[in-house]
C-alpha positions as CSV (number, residue, x, y, z in Angstrom):
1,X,100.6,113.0,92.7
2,X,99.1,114.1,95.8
3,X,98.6,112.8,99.5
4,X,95.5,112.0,100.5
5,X,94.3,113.0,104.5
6,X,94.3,109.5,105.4
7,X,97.4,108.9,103.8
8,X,99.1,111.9,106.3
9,X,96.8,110.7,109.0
10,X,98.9,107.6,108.8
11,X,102.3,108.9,108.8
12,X,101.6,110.8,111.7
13,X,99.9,107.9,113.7
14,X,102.8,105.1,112.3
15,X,105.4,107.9,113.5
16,X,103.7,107.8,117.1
17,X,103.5,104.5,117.2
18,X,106.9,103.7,116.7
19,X,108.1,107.1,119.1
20,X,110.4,108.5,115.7
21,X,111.0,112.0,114.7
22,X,110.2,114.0,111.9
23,X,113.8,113.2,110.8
24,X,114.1,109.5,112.0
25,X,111.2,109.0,109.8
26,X,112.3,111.1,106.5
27,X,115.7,109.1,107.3
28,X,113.7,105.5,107.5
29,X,111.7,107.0,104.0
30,X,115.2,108.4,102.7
31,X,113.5,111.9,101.9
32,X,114.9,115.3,103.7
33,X,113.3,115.9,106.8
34,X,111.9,119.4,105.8
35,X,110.3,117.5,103.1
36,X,108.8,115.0,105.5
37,X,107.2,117.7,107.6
38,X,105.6,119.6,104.9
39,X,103.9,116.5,103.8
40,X,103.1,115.5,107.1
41,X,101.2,118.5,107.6
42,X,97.1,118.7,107.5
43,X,97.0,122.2,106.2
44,X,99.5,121.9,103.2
45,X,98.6,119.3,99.9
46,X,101.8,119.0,98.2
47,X,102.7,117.4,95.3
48,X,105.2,114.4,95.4
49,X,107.0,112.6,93.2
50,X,106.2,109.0,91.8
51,X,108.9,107.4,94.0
52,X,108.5,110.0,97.1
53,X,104.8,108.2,97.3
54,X,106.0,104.7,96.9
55,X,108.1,104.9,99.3
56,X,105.7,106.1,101.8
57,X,103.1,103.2,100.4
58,X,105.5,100.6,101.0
59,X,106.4,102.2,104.3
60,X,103.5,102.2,105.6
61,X,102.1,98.7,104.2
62,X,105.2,97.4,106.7
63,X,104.1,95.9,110.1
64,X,105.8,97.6,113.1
């Protein structure tokens, strides 16, 4: 399963939003950081697991 660009587009703007890091993030997603970043990434299209992408659903489907 892959990200799509608005999927990333929203990590980075919920990340802003909220004034986290890279690694506050991955910690709030419970993923590595290093992983966080390469999916965070516009230039990169990784592929994620099942749960690596529900996590990030549900994360971002929470208000802030």
């Amino acid at each position: 399963m892959y990200l799509t660009p608005e999927i990333k587009t929203a990590l980075r703007k919920k990340r802003g939003v909220l004034n986290l890091t890279k690694g506050e993030a991955a910690d709030q997603l419970g993923i590595n950081r290093l992983t966080y970043g390469r999916l965070e990434s516009p230039e990169r299209n990784e592929k994620v697991r099942q749960s690596t992408y529900e996590r990030i659903t549900l994360w971002l489907a929470q208000d802030y």
